[in-house]
C-alpha positions in Angstrom: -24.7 -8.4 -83.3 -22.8 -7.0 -86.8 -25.1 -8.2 -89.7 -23.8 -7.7 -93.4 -27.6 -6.2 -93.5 -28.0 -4.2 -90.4 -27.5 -0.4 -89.7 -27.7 2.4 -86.8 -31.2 2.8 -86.1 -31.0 0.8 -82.9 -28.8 3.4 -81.8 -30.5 6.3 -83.5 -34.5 5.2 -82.8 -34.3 3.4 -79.8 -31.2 5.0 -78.4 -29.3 1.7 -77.7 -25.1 2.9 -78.0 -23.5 -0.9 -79.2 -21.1 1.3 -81.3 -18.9 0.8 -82.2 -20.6 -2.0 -84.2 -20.7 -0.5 -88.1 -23.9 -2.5 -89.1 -25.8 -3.8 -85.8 -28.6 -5.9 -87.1 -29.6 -7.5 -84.2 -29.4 -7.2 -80.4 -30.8 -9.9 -78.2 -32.9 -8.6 -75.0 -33.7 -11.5 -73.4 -31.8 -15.1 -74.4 -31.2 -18.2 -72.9 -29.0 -19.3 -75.5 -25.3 -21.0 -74.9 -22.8 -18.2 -74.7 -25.4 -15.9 -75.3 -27.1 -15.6 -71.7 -29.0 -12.6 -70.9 -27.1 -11.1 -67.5 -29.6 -9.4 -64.7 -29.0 -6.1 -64.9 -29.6 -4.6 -61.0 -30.5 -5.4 -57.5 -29.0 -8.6 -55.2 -28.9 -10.9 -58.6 -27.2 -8.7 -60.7 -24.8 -10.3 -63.2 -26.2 -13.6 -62.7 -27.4 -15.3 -65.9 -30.8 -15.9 -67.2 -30.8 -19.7 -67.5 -28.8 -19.7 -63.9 -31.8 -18.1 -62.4 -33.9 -20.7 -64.5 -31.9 -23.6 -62.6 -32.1 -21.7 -59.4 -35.9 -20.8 -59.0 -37.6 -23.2 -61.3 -40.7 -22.8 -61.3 -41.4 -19.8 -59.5 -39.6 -17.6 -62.2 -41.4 -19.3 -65.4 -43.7 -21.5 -64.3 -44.3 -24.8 -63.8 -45.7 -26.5 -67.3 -43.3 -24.3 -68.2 -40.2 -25.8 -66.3 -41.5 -29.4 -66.5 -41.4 -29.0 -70.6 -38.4 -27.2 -71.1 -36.1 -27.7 -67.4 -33.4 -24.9 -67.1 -33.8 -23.7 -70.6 -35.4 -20.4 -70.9 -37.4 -21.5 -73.9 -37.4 -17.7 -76.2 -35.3 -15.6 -77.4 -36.2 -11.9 -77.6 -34.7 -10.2 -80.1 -34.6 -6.1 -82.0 -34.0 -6.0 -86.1 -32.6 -3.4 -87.9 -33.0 -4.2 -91.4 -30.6 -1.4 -93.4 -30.5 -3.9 -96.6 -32.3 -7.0 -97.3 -32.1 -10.3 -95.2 -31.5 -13.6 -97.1 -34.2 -15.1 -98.3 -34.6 -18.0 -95.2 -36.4 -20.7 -93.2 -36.6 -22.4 -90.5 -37.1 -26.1 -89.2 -40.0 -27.2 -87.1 -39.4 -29.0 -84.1 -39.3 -32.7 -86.0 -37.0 -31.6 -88.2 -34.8 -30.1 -85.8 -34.6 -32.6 -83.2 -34.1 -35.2 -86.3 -31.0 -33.2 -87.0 -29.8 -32.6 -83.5 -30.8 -29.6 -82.8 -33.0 -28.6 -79.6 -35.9 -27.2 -81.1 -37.4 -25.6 -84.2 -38.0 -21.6 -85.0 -41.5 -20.3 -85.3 -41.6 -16.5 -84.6 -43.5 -13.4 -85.2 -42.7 -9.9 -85.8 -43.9 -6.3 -84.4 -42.9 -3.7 -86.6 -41.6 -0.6 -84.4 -40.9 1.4 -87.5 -41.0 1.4 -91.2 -39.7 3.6 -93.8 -41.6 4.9 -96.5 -42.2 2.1 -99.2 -41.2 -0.7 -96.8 -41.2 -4.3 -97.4 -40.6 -7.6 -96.1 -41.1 -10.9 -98.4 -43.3 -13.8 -96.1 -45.0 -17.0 -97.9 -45.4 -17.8 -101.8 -47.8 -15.8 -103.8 -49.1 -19.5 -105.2 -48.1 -23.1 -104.3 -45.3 -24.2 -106.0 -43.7 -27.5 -105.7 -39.9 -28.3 -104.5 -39.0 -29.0 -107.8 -40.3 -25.6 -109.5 -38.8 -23.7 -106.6 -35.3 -25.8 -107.1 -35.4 -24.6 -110.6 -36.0 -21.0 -109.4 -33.0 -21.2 -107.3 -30.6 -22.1 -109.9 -32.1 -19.5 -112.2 -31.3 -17.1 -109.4 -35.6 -16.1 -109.9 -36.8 -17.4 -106.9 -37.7 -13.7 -106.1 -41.0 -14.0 -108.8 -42.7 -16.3 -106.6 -42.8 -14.6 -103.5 -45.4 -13.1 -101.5 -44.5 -9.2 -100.8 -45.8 -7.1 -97.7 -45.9 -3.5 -97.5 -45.1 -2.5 -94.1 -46.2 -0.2 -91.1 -45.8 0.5 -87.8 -47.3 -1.8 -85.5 -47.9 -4.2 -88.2 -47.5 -8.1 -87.0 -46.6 -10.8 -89.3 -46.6 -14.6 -87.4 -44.0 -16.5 -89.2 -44.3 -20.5 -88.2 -41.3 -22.9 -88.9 -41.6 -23.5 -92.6 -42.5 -20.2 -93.9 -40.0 -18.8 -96.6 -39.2 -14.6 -95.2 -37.0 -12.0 -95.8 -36.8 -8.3 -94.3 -36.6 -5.5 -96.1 -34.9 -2.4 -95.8 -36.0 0.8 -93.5 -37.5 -1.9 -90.9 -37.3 -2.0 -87.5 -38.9 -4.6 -85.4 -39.5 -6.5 -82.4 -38.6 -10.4 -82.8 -40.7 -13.2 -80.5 -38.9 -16.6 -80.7 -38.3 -20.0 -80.3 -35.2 -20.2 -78.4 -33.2 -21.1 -81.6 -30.4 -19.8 -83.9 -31.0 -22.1 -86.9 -31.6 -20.3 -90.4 -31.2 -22.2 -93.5 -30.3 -19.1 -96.6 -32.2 -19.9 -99.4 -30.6 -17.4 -101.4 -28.4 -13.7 -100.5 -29.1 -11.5 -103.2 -25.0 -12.6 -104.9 -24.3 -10.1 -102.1 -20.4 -10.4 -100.7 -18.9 -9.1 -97.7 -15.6 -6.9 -97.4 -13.5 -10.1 -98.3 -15.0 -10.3 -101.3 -16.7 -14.1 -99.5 -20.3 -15.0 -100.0 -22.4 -16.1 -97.3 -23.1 -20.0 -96.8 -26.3 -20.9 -98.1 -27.9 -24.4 -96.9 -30.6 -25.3 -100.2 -30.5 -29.0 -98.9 -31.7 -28.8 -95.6 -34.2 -25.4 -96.5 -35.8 -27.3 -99.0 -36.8 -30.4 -96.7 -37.9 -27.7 -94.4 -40.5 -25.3 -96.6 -43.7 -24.9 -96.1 -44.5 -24.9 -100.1 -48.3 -23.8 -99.7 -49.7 -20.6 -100.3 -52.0 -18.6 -97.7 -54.9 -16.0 -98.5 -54.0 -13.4 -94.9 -49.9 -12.9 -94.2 -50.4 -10.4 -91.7 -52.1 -11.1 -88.9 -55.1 -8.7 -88.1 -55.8 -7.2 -84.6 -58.1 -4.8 -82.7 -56.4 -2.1 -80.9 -58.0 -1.5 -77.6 -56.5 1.3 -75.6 -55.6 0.7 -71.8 -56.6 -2.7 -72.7 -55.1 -5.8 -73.7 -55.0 -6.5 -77.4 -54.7 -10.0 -78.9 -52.0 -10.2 -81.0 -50.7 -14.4 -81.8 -51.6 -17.3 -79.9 -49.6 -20.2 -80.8 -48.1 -23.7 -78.8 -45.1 -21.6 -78.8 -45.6 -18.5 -77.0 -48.8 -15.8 -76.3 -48.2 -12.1 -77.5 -50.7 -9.6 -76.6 -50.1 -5.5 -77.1 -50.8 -2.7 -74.2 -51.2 0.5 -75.9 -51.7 3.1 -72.8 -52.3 6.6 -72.5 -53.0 6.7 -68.8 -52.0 4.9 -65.4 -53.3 1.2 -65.7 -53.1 -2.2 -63.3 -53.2 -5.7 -64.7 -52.8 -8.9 -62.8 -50.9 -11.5 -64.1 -51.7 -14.2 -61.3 -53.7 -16.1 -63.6 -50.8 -17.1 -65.8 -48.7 -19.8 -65.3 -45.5 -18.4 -66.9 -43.2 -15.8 -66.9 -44.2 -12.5 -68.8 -41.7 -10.9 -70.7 -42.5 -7.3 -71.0 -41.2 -5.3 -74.3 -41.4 -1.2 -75.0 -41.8 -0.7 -78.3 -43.2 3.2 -77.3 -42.7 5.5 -75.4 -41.5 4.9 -71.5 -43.0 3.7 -68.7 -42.8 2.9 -64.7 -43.3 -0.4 -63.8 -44.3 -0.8 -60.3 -45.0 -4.0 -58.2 -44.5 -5.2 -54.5 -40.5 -5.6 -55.2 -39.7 -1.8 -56.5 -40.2 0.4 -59.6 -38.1 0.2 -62.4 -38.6 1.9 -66.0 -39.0 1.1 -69.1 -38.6 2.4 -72.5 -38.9 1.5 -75.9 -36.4 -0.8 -77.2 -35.8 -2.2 -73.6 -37.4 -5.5 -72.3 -38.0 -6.7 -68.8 -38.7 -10.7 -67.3 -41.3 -10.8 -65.1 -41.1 -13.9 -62.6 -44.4 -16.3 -62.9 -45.1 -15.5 -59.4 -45.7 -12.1 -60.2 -49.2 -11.0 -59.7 -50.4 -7.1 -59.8 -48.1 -4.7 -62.0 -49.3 -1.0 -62.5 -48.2 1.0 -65.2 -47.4 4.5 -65.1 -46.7 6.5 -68.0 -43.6 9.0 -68.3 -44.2 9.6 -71.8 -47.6 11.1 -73.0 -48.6 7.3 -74.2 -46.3 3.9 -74.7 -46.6 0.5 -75.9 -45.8 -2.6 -74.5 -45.6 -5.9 -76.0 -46.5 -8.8 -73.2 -45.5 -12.6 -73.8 -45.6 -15.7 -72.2 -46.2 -19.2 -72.8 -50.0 -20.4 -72.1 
């Protein structure tokens, strides 16, 4: 997808060609969303779409708690960000909020950085509490920036941002993007940016405002052990399970103990991914579904090491 904001490096870092898009910002891996299905991409199903699968296998491809909540609606959306300016400063509903409005569901997220530029930041949270009103005033005054918490970035750094957090995303950022399966953003403000037209973006400060989490928190980012050839704990949340593999050598993991889908994201390196239907590869920037009838899964690296996001609803 073009962004006003986006740039090349999914092209240039993770080797992804969607020239001839001038500023991609974003490109969706694995989506469930109206008009934006993900398409199977080889063997006897190729070029069928995600949620037809969903409607098709039920169960056996994400699970049943999963199917009975959410029916023939994949329920994520698995996105890349290439931050080449700043995003506008947002928010998102929760679920009340959304389904009061009409919407399906609300947007709580997290993000894994793949890369960061020297001096990197993103903006997540207030720095104190503030109330609606202060933060009205703010607005108009075109300050809001002062009150905002600021992150200085890394690589493999995750922030969990639940529905109601004020965010932004600075420039030089690259990162992996674990969703609800929404599109709703409320712009709080755009940094009096205008595109080619000379046209500002649509901000929505009436519906953001009802929708802010106003509270300030003492930890934004979320802290994790690494564990190599293991699996790290990353976020557990109602929403979705994300846990990091960091390999340097062949591995096996069973996943017959989970009753979901597992959505597998390289964010390093490349790697083979071998279980009782085939082997099929994997490199960073690339995602795969695996059905929740899956069970053993080895790893084997073609790079010297590689990381792999896992996630799935528990």
């Amino acid at each position: 997808m073009d962004k006003i904001w986006g740039g090349q490096r999914l092209k240039t870092l993770l080797n992804h060609d969607f020239s001839p898009l001038p500023n991609c910002g974003e490109a969706w891996l694995i989506s469930g969303i109206e008009g934006y299905n993900s398409i199977v991409s080889n063997g006897f199903l190729a070029d069928n779409e995600l949620n037809e699968l969903v409607e098709i296998y039920m169960d056996e491809l994400v699970g049943e708690t999963v199917f009975e909540k959410f029916g023939n609606e994949f329920p994520l959306l698995v996105k890349l960000l290439d931050a080449n300016e700043w995003l506008s400063i947002q928010v998102h509903p929760n679920d009340e909020i959304a389904k009061a409005r009409g919407l399906s569901g609300g947007k709580t997220e997290m993000w894994y950085i793949i890369h960061a530029e020297p001096d990197a930041q993103l903006i997540t949270g207030f720095r104190e509490r503030i109330s609606k009103f202060e933060l009205q005033q703010l607005i108009q005054q075109k300050r809001i920036q002062k009150v905002l918490n600021y992150e200085s970035v890394q690589t493999g750094d995750v922030f969990y941002m639940p529905a109601g957090r004020i965010h932004s995303l600075g420039p030089g950022i690259v990162l992996a993007e674990i969703q609800q399966s929404s599109d709703t953003t409320y712009r709080i403000y755009d940094w009096d940016r205008v595109d080619e037209n000379g046209q500002s973006r649509q901000l929505h400060l009436d519906e953001a405002l009802d929708a802010i989490d106003f509270n300030s928190y003492a930890e934004y980012k979320t802290k994790y052990t690494l564990i190599p050839n293991k699996t790290s704990h990353l976020v557990h949340s109602p929403y979705f399970t994300t846990n990091l593999l960091s390999i340097n050598r062949t591995i096996e993991k069973d996943f017959g103990y989970i009753d979901s889908f597992v959505v597998l994201l390289a964010v390093e390196g490349e790697v083979q991914i071998g279980d009782v239907t085939g082997v099929y590869s994997l490199r960073a920037g690339e995602a795969m579904l695996l059905p929740a009838v899956t069970e053993r899964v080895v790893f084997k690296l073609i790079s010297p090491k590689a990381s792999i996001l896992e996630t799935f609803i528990d």
